[in-house]
ZADO-1210 file (C-alpha; in nm, 4 decimals, padded with zeros to 6 digits):
<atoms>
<atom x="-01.2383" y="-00.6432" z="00.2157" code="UNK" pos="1"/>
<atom x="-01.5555" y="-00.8413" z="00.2943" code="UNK" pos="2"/>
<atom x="-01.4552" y="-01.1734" z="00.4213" code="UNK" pos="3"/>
<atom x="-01.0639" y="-01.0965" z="00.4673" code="UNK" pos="4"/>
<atom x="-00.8581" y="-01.0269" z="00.7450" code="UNK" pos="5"/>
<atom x="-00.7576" y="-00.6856" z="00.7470" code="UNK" pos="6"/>
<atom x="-00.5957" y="-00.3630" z="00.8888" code="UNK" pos="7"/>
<atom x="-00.6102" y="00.0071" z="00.8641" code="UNK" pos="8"/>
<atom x="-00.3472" y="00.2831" z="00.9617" code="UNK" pos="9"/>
<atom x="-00.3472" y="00.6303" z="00.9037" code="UNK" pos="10"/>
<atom x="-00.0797" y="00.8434" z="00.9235" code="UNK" pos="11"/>
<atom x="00.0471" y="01.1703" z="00.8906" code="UNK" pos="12"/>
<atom x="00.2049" y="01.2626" z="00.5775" code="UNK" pos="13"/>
<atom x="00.5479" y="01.2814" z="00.6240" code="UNK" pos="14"/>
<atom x="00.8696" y="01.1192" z="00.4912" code="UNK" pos="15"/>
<atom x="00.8743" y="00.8233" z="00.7954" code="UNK" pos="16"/>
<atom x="00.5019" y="00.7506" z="00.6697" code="UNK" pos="17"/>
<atom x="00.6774" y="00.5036" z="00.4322" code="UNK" pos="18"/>
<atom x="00.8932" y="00.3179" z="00.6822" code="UNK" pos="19"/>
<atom x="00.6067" y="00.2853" z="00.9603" code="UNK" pos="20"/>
<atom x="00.3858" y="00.1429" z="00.7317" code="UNK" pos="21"/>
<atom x="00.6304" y="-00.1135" z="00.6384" code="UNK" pos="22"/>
<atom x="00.6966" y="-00.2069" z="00.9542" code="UNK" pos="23"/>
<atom x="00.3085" y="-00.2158" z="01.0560" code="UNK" pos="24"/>
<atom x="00.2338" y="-00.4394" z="00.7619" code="UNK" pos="25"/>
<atom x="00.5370" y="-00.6663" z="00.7984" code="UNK" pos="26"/>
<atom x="00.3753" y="-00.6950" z="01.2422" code="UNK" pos="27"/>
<atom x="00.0525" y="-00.7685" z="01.1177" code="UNK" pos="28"/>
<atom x="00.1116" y="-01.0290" z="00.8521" code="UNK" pos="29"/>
<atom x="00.3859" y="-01.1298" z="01.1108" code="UNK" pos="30"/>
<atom x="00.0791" y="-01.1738" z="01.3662" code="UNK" pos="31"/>
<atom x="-00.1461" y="-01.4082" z="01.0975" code="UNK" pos="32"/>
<atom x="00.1281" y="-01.6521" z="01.0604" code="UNK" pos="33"/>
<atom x="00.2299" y="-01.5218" z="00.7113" code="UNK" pos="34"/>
<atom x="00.5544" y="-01.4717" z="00.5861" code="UNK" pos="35"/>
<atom x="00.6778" y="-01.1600" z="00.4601" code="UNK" pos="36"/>
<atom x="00.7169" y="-01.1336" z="00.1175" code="UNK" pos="37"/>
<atom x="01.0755" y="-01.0383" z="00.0031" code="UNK" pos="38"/>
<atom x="00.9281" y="-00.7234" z="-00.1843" code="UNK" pos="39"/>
<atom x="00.7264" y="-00.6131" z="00.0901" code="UNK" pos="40"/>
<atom x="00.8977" y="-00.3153" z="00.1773" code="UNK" pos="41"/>
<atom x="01.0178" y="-00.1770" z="-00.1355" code="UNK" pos="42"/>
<atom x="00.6339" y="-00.1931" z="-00.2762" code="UNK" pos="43"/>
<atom x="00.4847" y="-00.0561" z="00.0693" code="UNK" pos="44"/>
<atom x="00.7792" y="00.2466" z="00.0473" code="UNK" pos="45"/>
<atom x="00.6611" y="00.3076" z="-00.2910" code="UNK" pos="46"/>
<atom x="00.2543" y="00.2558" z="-00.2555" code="UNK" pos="47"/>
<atom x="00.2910" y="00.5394" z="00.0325" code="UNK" pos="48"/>
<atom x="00.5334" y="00.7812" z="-00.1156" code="UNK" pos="49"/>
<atom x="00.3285" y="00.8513" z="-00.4077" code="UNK" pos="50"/>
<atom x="00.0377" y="00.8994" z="-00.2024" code="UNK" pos="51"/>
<atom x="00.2412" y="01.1317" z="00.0337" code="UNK" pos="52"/>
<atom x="00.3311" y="01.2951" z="-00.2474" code="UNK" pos="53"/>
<atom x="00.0150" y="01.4679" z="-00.3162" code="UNK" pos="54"/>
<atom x="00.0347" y="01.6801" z="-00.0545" code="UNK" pos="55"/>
<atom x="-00.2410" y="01.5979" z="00.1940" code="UNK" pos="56"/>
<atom x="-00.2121" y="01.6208" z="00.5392" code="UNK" pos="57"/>
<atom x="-00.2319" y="01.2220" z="00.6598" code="UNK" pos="58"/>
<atom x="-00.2667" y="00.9194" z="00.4402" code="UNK" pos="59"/>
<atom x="-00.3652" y="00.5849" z="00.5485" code="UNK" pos="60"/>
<atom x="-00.2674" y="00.2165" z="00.4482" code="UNK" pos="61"/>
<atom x="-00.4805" y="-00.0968" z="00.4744" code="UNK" pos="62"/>
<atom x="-00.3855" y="-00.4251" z="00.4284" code="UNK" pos="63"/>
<atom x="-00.6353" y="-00.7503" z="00.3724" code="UNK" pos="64"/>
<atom x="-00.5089" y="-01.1130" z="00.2877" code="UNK" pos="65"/>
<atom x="-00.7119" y="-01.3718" z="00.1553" code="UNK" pos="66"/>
<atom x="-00.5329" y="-01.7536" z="00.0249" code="UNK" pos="67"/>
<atom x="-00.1890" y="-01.6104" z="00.1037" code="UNK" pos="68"/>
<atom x="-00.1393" y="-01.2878" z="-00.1046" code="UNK" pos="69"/>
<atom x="-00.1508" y="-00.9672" z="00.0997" code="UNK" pos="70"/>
<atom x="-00.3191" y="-00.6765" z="-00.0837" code="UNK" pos="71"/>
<atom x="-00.1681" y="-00.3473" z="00.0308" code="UNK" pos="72"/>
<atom x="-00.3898" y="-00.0380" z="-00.0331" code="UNK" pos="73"/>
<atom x="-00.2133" y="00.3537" z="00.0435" code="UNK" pos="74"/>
<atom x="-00.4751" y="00.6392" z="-00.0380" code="UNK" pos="75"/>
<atom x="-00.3866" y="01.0103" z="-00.0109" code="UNK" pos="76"/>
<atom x="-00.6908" y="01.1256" z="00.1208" code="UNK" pos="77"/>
<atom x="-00.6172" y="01.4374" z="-00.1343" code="UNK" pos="78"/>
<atom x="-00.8480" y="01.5942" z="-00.3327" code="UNK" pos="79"/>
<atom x="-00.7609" y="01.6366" z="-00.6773" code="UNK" pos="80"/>
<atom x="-00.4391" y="01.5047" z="-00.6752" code="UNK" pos="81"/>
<atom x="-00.1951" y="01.4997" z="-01.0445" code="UNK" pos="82"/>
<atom x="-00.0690" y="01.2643" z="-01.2740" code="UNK" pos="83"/>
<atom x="00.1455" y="00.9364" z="-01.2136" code="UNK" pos="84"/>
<atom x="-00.0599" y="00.7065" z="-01.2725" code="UNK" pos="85"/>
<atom x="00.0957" y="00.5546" z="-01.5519" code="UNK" pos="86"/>
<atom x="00.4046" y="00.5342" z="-01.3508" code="UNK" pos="87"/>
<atom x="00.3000" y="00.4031" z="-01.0480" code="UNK" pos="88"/>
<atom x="00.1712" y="00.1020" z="-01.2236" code="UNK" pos="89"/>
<atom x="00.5129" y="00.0210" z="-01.4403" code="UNK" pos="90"/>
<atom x="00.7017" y="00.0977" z="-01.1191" code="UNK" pos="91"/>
<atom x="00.4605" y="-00.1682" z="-00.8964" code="UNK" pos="92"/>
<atom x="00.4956" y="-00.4415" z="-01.1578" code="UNK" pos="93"/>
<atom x="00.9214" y="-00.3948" z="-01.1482" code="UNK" pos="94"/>
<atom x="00.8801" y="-00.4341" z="-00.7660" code="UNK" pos="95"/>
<atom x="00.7180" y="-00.7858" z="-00.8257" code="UNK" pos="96"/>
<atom x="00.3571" y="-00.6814" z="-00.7039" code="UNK" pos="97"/>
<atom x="00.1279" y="-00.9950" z="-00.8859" code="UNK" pos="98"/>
<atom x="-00.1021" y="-00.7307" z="-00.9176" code="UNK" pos="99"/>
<atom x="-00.1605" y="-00.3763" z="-00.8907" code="UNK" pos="100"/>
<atom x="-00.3742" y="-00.0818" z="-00.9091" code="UNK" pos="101"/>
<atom x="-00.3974" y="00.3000" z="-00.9243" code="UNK" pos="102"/>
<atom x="-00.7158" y="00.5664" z="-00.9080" code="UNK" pos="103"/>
<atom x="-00.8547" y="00.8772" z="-00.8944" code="UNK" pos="104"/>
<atom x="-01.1465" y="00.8930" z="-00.6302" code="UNK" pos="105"/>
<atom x="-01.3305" y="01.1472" z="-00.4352" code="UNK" pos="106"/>
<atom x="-01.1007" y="01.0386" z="-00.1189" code="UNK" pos="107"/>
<atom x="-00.7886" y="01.0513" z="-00.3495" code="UNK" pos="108"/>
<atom x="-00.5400" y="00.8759" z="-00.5207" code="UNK" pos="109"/>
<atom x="-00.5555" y="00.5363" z="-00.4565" code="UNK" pos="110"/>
<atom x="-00.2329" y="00.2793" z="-00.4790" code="UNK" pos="111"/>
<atom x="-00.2679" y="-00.0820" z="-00.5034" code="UNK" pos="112"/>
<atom x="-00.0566" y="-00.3729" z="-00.5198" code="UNK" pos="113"/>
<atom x="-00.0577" y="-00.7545" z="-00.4550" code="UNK" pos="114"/>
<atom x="00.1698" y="-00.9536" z="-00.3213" code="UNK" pos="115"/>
<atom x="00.2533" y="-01.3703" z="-00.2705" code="UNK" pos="116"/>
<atom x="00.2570" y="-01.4589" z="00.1197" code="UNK" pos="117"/>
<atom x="00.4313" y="-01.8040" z="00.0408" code="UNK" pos="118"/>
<atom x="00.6854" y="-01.9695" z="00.1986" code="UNK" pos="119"/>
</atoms>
């Protein structure tokens, strides 16, 4: 995120996780003069949910924009977590993410997707 705007959040895993980090995304690109992408909350439900999902006890979302696209990160701070992975990714691209990303790391799973900030 060198070079980027950008924001962190963690939260506790629980079933509002999703909606909060909507909303805290949707403030914050709100806040940089961006509009909000009309897939934003759909992907940002999704991106957290699966990371919720594997059972840890908070997970945390960060955001960075750079030439208009947001990049929306959720990681399950998890160790070990299962599968999906395969379906996250088919599931971000139906959402209308440009891009997107999932991974296995130390930390967790990792989520990723990008989206267009246009008007």
């Amino acid at each position: 995120m060198a070079n980027r705007r950008g924001a962190t959040w963690s939260l506790e895993a629980q079933p509002w996780a999703g909606p909060k980090a909507a909303a805290n995304v949707a403030k914050r690109l709100a806040k940089w003069g961006l509009p909000r992408p009309a897939e934003l909350d759909d992907v940002v439900l999704f991106l957290v949910s699966t990371v919720v999902a594997d059972g840890g006890r908070h997970i945390s979302v960060h955001l960075a924009e750079q030439d208009h696209q947001a990049l929306v990160l959720a990681l399950s701070h998890q160790a070990e977590p299962g599968g999906l992975q395969d379906a996250v990714l088919a599931r971000l691209h139906e959402l209308g993410s440009v891009s997107c990303g999932t991974e296995i790391t130390p930390e967790g799973r990792q989520n990723w997707a990008v989206l267009h900030c246009d008007a």
